[in-house]
C-alpha positions as CSV (number, residue, x, y, z in Angstrom):
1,X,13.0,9.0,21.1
2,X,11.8,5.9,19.3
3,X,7.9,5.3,19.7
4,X,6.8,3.8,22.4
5,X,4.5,0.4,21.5
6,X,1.2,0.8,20.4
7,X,-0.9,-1.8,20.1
8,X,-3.3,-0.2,18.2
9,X,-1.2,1.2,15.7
10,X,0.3,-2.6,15.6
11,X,-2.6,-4.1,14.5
12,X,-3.3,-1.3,12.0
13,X,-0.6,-1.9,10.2
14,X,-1.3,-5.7,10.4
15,X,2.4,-6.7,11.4
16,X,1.4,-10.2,12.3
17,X,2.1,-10.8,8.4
18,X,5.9,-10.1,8.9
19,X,6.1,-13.3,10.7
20,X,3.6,-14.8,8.1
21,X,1.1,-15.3,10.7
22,X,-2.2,-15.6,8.8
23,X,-5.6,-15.0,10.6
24,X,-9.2,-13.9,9.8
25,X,-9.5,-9.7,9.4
26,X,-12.1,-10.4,12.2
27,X,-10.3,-12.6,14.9
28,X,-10.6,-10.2,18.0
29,X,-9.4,-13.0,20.4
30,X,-6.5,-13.6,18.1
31,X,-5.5,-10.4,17.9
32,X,-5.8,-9.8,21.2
33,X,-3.2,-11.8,22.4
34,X,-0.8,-11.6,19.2
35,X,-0.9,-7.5,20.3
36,X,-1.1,-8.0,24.1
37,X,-4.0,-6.3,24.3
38,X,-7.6,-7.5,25.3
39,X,-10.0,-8.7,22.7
40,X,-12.5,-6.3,23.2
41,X,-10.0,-3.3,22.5
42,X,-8.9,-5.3,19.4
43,X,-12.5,-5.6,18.4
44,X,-13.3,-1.9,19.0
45,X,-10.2,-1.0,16.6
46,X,-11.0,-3.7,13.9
47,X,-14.3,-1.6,13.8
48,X,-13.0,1.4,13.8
49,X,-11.1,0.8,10.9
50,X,-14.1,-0.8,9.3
51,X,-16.4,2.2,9.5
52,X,-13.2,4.6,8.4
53,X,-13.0,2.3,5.0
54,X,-16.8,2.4,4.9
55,X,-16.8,6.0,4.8
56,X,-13.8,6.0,2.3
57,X,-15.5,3.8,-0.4
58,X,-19.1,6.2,0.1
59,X,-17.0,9.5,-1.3
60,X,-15.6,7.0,-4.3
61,X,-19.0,6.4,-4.9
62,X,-19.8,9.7,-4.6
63,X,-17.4,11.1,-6.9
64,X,-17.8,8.1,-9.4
65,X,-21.6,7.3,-10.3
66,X,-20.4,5.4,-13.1
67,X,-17.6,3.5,-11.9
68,X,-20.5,2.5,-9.2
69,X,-23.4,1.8,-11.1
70,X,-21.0,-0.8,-12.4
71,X,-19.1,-2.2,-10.0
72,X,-20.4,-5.5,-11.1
73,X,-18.5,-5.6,-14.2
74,X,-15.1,-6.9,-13.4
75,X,-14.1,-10.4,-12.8
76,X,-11.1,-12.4,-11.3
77,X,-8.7,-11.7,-8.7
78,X,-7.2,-8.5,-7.8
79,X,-3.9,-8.3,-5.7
80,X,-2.5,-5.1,-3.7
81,X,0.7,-5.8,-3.6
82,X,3.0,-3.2,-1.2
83,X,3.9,-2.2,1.9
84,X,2.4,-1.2,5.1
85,X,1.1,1.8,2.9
86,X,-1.1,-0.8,1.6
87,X,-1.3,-2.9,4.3
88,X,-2.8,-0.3,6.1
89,X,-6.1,-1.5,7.5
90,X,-7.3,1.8,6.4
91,X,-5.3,1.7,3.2
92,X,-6.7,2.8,-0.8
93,X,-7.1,-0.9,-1.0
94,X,-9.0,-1.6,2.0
95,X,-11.2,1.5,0.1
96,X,-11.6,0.1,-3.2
97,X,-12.6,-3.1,-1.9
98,X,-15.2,-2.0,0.2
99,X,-16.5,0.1,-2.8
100,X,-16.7,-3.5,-5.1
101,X,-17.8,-5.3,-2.2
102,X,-21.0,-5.9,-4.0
103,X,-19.4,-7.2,-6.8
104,X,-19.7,-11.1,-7.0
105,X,-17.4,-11.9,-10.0
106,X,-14.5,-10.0,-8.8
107,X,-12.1,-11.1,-5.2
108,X,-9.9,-8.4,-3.9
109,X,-7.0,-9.7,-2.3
110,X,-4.6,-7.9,0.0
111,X,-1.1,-9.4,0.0
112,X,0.8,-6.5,1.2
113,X,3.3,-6.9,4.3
114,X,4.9,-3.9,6.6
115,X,8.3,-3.3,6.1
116,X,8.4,-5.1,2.5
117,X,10.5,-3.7,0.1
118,X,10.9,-5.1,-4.1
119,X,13.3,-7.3,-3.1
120,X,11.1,-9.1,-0.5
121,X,8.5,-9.3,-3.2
122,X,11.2,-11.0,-5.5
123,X,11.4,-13.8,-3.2
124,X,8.0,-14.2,-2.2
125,X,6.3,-13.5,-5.3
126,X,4.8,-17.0,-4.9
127,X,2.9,-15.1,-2.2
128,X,0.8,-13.3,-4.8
129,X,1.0,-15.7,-7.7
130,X,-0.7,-18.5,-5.6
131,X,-3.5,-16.4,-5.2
132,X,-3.9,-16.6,-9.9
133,X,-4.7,-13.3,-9.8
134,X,-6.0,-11.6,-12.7
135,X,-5.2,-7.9,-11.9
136,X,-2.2,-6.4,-9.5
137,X,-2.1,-3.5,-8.5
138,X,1.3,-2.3,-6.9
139,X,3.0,0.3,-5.0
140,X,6.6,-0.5,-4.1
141,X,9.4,1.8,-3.0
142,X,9.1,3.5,0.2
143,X,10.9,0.9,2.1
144,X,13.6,0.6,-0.9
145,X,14.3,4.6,-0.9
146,X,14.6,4.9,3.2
147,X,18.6,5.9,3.7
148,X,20.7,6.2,6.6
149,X,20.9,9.8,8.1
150,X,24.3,9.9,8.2
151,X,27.0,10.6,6.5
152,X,26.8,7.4,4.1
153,X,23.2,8.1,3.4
154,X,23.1,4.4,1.8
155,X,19.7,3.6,0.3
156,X,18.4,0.3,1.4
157,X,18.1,-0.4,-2.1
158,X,19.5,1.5,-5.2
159,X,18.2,2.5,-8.0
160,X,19.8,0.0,-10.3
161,X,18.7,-2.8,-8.0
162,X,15.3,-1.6,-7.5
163,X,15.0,-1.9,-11.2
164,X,16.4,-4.8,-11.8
165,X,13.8,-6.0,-8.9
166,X,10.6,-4.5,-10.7
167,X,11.4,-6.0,-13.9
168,X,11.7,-9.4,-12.3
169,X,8.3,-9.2,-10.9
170,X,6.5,-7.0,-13.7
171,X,8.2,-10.0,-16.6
172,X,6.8,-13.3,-13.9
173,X,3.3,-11.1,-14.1
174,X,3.2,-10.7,-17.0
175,X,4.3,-14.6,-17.6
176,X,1.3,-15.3,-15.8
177,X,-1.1,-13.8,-17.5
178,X,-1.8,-11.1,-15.2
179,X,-2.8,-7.7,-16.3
180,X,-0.5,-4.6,-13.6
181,X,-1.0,-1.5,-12.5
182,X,1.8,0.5,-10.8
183,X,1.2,3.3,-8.0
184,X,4.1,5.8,-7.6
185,X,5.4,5.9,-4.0
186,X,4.0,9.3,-2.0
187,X,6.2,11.3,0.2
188,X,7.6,11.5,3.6
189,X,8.4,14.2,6.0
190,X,11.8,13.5,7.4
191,X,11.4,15.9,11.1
192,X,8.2,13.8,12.0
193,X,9.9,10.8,10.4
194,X,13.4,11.8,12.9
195,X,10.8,12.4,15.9
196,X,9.6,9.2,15.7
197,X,11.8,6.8,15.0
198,X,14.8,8.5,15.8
199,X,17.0,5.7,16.6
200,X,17.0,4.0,13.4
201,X,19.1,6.6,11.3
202,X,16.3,7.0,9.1
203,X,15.5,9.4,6.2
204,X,13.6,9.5,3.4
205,X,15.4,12.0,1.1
206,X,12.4,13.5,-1.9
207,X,15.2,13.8,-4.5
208,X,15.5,9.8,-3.8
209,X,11.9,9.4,-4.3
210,X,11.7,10.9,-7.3
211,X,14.3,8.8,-9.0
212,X,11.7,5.6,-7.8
213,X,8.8,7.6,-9.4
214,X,10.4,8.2,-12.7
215,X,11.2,4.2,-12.6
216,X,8.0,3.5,-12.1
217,X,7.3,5.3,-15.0
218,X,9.8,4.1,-16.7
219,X,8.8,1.0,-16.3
220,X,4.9,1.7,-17.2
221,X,5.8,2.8,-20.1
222,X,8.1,0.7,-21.3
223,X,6.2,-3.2,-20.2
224,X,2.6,-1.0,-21.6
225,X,1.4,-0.9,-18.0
226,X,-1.2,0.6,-16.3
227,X,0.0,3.5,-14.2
228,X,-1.3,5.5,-11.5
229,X,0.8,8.7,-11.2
230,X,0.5,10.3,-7.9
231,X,2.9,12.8,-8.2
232,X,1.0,15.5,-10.3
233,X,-1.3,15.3,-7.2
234,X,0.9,15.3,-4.3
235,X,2.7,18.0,-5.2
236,X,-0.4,20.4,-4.6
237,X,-0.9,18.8,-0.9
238,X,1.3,19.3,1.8
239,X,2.8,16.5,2.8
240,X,2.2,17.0,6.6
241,X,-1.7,17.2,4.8
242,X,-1.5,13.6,4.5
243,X,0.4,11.8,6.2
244,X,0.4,10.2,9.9
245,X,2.7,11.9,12.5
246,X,5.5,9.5,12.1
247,X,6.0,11.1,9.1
248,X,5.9,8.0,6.7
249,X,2.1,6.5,6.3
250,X,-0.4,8.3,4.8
251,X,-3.1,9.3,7.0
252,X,-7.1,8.8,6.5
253,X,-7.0,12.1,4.0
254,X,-4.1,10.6,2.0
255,X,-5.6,7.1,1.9
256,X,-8.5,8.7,0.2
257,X,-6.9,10.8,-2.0
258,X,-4.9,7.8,-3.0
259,X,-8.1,5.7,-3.6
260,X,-9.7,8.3,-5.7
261,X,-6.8,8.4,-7.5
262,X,-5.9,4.9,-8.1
263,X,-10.0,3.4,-9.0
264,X,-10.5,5.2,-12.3
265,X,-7.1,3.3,-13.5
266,X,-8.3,0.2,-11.9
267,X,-11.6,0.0,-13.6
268,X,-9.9,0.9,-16.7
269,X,-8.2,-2.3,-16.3
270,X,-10.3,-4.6,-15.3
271,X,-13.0,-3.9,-17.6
C-alpha cells in the first residue's frame, strides 16, 4: 500500500521545489497552505527540524574542536547539490550549515530538489551556477539507480548515462572555477522500500549502487576531486540503523553519520 499523505513528511523533504516554488525556510503561513495543513503545525515542524540540526551541528562540534575553533576560515559560496537526501530539512547539509553558521565569509546554499536525479541537474545546472558558488558539494545517484521490480529491472538511468551526466556537470564546474566534492550514494532497504511505496515497482538493487559508488570514484579520481567515501562506513551499519522506514532516506542517525563524515573533507577544501 502506497503511503498515505503526510504533510509533515511533505514539508520535510521540501517538495515545494519540484514545482520550483521558492519560499523563505521560515514561511509557516506559506507552507501551511502549500501542505494543507495549518500554519501553526507547519511552524511547529519547521522547529522541530531546527532544533534536530541544532543538535546535529553540537556533536560536529564536539567531535571536531578544530574544525570549530575555525569555522571562520572559509570564504565564498558553498552548494549542496542532490536529492531529497540533501534536501532533507534534517539533511548533512542542513548540519554543516548550522555548524558554520557563525562564519561570516562563507554562504551555504542548499539547491537540492526531491526526486532529482544527474540528468535533472544536467538541465538545471544554471540552478546552482547562478548562485557563483565557490565550493559544491554533491551527492547524486539514488534516484538514477532506482529500477523497476520486475522482470525488466530497467534502471532509471544506466550506468553509461549517469556518467556521461557527471562529467557534464563535474567539466561546467570545473569551467567555472568551482572547486567539488562528491558524496557516494548510501543504501536502501528494498522490503521497507516495497512496504511503502509499493505501487511504484520500485527497487533499489545494492549490486546497482555499487557500480554508482565506484563511478563516483572513478570520477574523483580521475577530475582530482574531493571525495567523501561513505561506503567504508556504511558497510559497518545496518542499513535499517539508518535509514527512515520507507526504506530510502536516511534517518536523524544516518544524517549525522553523513555529516561527520562529509565536514573533515569539506574544510579540507575550503581552506
Amino acid at each position: 500500500m502506497y503511503m498515505d499523505r503526510d504533510p509533515r513528511f511533505e514539508l520535510q523533504f521540501n517538495l515545494h521545489k519540484i514545482a520550483m516554488l521558492d519560499a523563505d525556510e521560515w514561511e509557516a503561513d506559506y507552507f501551511g497552505a502549500v501542505y494543507r495543513c495549518s500554519a501553526a503545525d507547519a511552524q511547529k515542524w519547521l522547529e522541530e527540524f531546527d532544533a534536530s540540526t541544532s543538535v546535529g551541528a553540537a556533536a560536529l562540534a564536539e567531535k571536531y574542536p578544530d574544525i570549530y575553533s575555525r569555522r571562520g576560515e572559509p570564504s565564498g559560496t558553498l552548494c549542496f547539490v542532490g536529492d531529497s537526501i540533501t534536501s532533507d530539512r534534517e539533511s548533512y547539509g542542513k548540519i554543516i550549515a548550522k555548524f558554520f553558521k557563525d562564519a561570516e565569509a562563507l554562504k551555504i546554499v542548499d539547491c537540492a530538489v526531491s526526486g532529482w536525479n544527474s540528468q535533472s541537474f544536467v538541465g538545471w545546472l544554471f540552478t546552482v551556477l547562478q548562485h557563483k558558488p565557490k565550493y559544491v558539494s554533491m551527492m547524486v545517484g539514488t534516484n538514477d539507480l532506482r529500477s523497476n521490480k520486475d522482470g525488466a529491472a530497467l534502471s532509471v538511468t544506466s550506468i553509461g548515462e549517469y556518467e556521461r551526466n557527471m562529467r557534464y556537470i563535474i567539466q561546467s564546474l570545473r569551467e567555472a572555477g568551482v572547486a567539488v566534492c562528491l558524496t557516494t550514494p548510501p543504501p536502501a532497504h528494498n522490503p521497507w522500500v516495497f512496504e511503502t511505496f509499493g505501487d511504484r515497482n520500485w527497487q533499489y538493487a545494492d549490486e546497482t549502487r555499487m557500480q554508482f559508488v565506484e563511478m563516483n570514484r572513478t570520477l574523483a579520481n580521475e577530475y582530482g576531486l574531493y571525495l567523501n567515501d561513505m561506503e567504508p562506513i556504511y558497510a559497518e551499519c545496518k542499513a535499517t540503523d539508518i535509514l527512515l522506514y520507507d526504506g530510502l532516506h536516511l534517518n536523524v542517525l544516518g544524517q549525522r553519520i553523513l555529516a561527520a563524515s562529509l565536514l573533515p573533507v569539506l574544510f579540507d577544501m575550503m581552506t
